[in-house]
Structure formats: C-alpha cells, structure tokens
C-alpha positions as CSV (number, residue, x, y, z in Angstrom):
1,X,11.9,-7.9,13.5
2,X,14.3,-7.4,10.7
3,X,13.6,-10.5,9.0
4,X,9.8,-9.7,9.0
5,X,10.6,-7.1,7.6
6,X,12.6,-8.3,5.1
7,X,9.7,-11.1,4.2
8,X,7.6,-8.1,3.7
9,X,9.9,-6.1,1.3
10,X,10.1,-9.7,-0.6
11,X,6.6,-10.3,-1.0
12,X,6.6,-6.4,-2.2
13,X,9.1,-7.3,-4.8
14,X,7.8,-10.4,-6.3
15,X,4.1,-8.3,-6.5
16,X,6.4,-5.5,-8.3
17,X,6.7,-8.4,-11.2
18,X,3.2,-8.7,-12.1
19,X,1.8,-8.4,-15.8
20,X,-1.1,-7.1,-14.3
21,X,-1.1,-3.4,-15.5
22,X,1.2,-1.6,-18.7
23,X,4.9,-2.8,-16.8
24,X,7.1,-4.8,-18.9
25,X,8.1,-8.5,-18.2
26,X,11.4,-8.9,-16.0
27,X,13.4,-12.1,-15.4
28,X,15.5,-12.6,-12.7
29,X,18.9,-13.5,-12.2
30,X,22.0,-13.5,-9.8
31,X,25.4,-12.7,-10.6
32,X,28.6,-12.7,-9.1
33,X,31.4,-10.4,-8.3
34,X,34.3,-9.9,-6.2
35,X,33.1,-12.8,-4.1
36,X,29.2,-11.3,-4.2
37,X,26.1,-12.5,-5.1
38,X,24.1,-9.7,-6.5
39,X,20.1,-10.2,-7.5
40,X,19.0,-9.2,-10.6
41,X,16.3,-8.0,-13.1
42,X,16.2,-7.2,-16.8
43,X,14.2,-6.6,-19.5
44,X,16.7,-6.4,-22.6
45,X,15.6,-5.3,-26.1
46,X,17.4,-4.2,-29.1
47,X,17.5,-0.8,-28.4
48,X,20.9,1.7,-28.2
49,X,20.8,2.6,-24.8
50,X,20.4,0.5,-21.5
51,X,19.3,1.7,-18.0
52,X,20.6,0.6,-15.5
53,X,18.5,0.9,-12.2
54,X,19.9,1.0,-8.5
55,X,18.4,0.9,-5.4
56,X,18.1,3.1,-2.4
57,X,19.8,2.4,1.2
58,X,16.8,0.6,2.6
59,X,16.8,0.4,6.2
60,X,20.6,-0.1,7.4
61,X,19.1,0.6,11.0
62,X,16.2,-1.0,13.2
63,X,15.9,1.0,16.7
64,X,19.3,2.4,16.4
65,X,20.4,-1.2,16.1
66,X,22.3,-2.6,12.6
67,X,19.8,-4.5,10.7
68,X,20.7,-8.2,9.5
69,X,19.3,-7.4,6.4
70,X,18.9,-3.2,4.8
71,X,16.2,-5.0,3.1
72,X,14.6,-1.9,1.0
73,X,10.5,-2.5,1.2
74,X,10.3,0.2,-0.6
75,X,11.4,-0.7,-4.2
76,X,11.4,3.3,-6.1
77,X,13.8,1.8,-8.1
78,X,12.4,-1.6,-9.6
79,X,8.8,0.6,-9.7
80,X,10.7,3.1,-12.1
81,X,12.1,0.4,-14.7
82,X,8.8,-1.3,-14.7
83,X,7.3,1.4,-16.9
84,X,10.4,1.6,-19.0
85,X,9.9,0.7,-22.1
86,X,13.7,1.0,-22.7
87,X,16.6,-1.7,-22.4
88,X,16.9,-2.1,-18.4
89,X,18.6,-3.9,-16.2
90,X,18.7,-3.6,-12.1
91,X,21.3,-3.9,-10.3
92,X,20.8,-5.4,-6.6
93,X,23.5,-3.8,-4.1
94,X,25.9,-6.3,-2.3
95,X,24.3,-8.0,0.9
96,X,21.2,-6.7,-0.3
97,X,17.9,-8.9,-0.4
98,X,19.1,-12.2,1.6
99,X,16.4,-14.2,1.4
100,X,17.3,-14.4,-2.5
101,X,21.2,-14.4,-2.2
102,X,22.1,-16.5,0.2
103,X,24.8,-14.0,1.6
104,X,28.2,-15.7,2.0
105,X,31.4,-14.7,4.5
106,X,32.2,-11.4,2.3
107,X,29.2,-9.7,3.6
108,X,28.9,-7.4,6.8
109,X,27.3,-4.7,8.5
110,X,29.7,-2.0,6.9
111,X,28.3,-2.9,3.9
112,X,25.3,-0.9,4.5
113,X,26.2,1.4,7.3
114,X,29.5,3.4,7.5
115,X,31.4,1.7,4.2
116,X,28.1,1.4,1.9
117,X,29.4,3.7,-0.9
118,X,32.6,2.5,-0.1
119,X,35.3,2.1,-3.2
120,X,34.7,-1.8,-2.3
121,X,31.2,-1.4,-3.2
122,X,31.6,0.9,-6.2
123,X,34.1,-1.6,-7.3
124,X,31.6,-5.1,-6.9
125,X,28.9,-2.9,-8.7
126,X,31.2,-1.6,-11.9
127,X,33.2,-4.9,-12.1
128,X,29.5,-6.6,-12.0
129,X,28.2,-4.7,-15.0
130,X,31.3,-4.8,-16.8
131,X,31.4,-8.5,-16.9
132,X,27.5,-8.8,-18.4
133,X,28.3,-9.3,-21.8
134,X,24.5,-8.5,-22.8
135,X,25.3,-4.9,-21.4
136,X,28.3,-4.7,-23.2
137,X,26.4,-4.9,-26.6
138,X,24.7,-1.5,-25.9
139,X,26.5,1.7,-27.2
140,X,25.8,3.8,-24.0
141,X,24.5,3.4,-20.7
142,X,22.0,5.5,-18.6
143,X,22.5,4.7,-14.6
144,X,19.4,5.5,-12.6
145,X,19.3,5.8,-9.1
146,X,17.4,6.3,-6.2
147,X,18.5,7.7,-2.7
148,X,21.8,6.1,-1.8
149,X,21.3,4.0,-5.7
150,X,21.8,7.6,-7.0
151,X,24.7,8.3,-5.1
152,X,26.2,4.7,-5.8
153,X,25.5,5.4,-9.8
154,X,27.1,9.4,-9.9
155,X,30.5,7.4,-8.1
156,X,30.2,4.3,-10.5
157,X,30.0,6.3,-13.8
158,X,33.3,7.6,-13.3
159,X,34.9,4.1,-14.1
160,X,31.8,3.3,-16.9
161,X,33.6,4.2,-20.3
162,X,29.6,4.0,-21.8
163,X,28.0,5.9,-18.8
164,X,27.8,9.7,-19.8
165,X,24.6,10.0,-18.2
166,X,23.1,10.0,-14.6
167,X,19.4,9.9,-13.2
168,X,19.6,10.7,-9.5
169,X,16.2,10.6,-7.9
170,X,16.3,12.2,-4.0
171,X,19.6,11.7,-4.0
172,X,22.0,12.6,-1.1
173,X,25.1,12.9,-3.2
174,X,26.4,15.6,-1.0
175,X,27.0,12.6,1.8
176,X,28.8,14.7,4.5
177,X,25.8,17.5,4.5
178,X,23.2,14.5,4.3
179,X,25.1,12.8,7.1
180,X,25.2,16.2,9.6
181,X,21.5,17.3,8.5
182,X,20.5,14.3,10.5
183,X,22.6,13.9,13.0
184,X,23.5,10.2,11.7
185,X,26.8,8.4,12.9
186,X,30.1,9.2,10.7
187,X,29.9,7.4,7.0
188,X,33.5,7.6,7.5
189,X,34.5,4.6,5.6
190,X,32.3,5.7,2.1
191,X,32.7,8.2,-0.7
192,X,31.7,11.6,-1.1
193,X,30.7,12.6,-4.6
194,X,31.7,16.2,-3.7
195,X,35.2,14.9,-2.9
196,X,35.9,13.3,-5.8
197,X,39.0,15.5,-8.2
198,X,38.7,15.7,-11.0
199,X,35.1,14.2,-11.6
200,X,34.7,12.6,-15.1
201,X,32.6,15.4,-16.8
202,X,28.5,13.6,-16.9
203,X,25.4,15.4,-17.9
204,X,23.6,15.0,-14.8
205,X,19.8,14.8,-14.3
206,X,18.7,15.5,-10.7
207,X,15.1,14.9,-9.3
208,X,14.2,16.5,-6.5
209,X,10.7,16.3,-4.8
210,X,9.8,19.1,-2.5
211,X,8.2,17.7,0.4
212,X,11.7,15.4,0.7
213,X,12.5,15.9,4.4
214,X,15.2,12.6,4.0
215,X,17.1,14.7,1.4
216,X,16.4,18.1,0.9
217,X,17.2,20.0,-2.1
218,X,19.3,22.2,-0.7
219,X,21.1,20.3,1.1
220,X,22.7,19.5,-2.5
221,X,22.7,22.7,-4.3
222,X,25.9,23.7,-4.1
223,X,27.4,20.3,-5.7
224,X,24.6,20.5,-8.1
225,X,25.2,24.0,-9.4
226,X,29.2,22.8,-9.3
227,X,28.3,20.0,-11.6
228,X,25.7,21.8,-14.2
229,X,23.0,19.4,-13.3
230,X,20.1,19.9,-15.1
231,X,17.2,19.9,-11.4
232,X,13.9,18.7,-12.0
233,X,11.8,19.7,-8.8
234,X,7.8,18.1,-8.2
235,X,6.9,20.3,-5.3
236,X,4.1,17.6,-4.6
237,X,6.4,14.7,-4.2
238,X,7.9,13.5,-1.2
239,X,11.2,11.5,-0.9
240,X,9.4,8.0,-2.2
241,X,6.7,9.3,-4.1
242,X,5.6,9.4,-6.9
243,X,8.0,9.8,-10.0
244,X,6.7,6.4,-11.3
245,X,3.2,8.5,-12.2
246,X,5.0,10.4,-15.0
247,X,8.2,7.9,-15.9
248,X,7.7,7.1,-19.6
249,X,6.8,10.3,-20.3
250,X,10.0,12.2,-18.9
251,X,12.4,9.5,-19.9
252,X,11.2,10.6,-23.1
253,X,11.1,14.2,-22.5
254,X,14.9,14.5,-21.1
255,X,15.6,11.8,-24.6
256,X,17.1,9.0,-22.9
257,X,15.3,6.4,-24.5
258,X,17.8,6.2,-27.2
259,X,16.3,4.1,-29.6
C-alpha cells in the first residue's frame, strides 16, 4: 500500500515540473549531508534573495501503522515555488521521496514519526544548505514552509546567519498543542518551537486558512502573538488549499521578492 502510494505522489511530482502553464523551469538534483541523500529542485537567478521551500510531513502513518515511505502526494510546497518568479530552491526532508534517493542505513522510522523535527534533522537540513555554494552567493534567505516544512524552517533559521525571514503555511509550530489536539502518539524525540530560549529574533509571516481542521489557528495563537508574527488568514482555504491561487501576488505584497 505504501509504495503505491508513494508511486502516486512521484508521478504527482514529476507532473508538478511541466512547462505547460506560467511555472518556472526546475532541475533536479540530490545532495548529501550527514550521511543523507536529500532530493532537490531549483530555479536560481541573479536575484538578492533565495527561497528556500520545505515540505510538509506527508503521511508518516498508513492504518496506524509506520509507513516505509511519508511519501507527501500532496506537494503544497513544490506547487508554491513553481509560481515564484524568485531565486528558489527546495529542500527534500531526509528519508523523504525513496524512489528517487535510494535511502541508505542512516534512515528510519523516527525520522518521520516521533524524532522528525528532531535537532538531527534540523542539523542535515542547515548543514545541507550551508554547504550549496550557489545559495551562499545570495545576501539573504527566505525559508518557506508548509505544515511540518514550516515548523522545520522556524527551527532551522535559528542556525541560518542569512535567514531573517520565515513563511509558515498551516503550520503546527506549537507541536505539543498540535500533538494533544489530535490525540497523536508523543513527538517526544523532536523540537518544539515554543520551547526554544532565547529564539533568534525573525520577522515571521504566518498563513493560516480557516477551514484547517489539521492545524487550527488557534491552536497556535499564543506562540504567534509571543513572536509578533505578522497572521495572514483565507477563511476559504483549507489546510492544502489553495495559497498557490494568489502566490506571486503576495510574495510581492509582503516584499520578499528582493530583487
């Protein structure tokens, strides 16, 4: 079941990449950190400011069983930085998309259940930007994340010296309230953005869709208010859908283009 599944979320991806509407061209790649293979996509142009896309949690879980593969089908993420006309680069989380990486020994279940915004993973993810020497030619960078991605980026900018800015989409970055809402099995071996003392200070751009049942809005409020983040609500969207509608347009309005 879970490899169907995965085939499915591949052949989602790879129909993500066509030039048949306005998107931008991406190439593929896969780079390597702290013993990882991590797939990605860019679409680099001399511009001062990169984004830096993440992706959500997937589906760590099948019928309460640990999937072989989290294996997003749902790609918010990659949909996002097709219609951006900025510098962008997507960043695939460790063990992610198997059929592409060829997972080696390093990877296991933790990885996307109880550890998967674990300091381990934070640390494969920073160390793997870091070492992109393309990146490093940009003066700042944007991190943009969906679901879990967004809660991945807000605990990687704290270690990015260019990342002052964070674009959390649906984001439960207030893990242990996520975690209880639904009932869901400890994270107990992953950080909590509303744990972390002192936070680096970020200018923090929260979107929030109001028929969200997975993350609620108010389930992060209180961290929100605590870290002046500037909440965009579309009382029409749902947890998935449909930010990609008005992308271009907002990136510009909230001036991160940064050209």
């Amino acid at each position: 079941m879970s490899y169907n599944r995965v085939l499915i979320g591949w052949i989602f991806l790879t129909g993500c990449l066509s030039t048949t509407d306005h998107s931008v061209d991406l190439e593929e790649g896969i780079i390597q950190s702290q013993g990882f293979s991590l797939l990605t996509f860019h679409h680099l142009r001399p511009t001062q400011v990169v984004h830096v896309y993440i992706e959500g949690d997937g589906q760590p879980w099948i019928n309460d069983q640990i999937a072989a593969d989290p294996g997003p089908a749902n790609l918010v993420a990659l949909s996002l930085m097709k219609k951006d006309s900025s510098a962008s680069f997507y960043l695939g989380r460790p063990c992610y998309f198997q059929l592409k990486i060829k997972p080696g020994p390093a990877c296991g279940p933790s990885l996307w259940t109880r550890a998967r915004y674990s300091r381990q993973v934070v640390n494969v993810l920073v160390k793997a930007l870091l070492s992109q020497s393309d990146l490093n030619a940009y003066d700042e960078w944007v991190l943009v994340g969906h679901s879990g991605g967004g809660t991945l980026a807000y605990l990687m900018a704290q270690q990015l010296p260019k990342v002052k800015k964070v674009v959390a989409i649906s984001s439960n970055l207030d893990v242990n309230a996520w975690v209880a809402y639904h009932h869901y099995a400890p994270l107990d071996q992953s950080l909590d953005p509303t744990a972390i003392e002192p936070a680096k200070p970020l200018k923090i751009f929260y979107l929030a869709g109001g028929k969200d049942v997975n993350v609620p809005l108010a389930l992060n409020q209180h961290f929100l208010n605590q870290i002046n983040a500037e909440i965009i609500i579309r009382e029409e969207y749902d947890h998935s859908c449909c930010w990609d509608k008005e992308w271009p347009g907002l990136l510009q309005k909230l001036d991160l283009l940064g050209h």
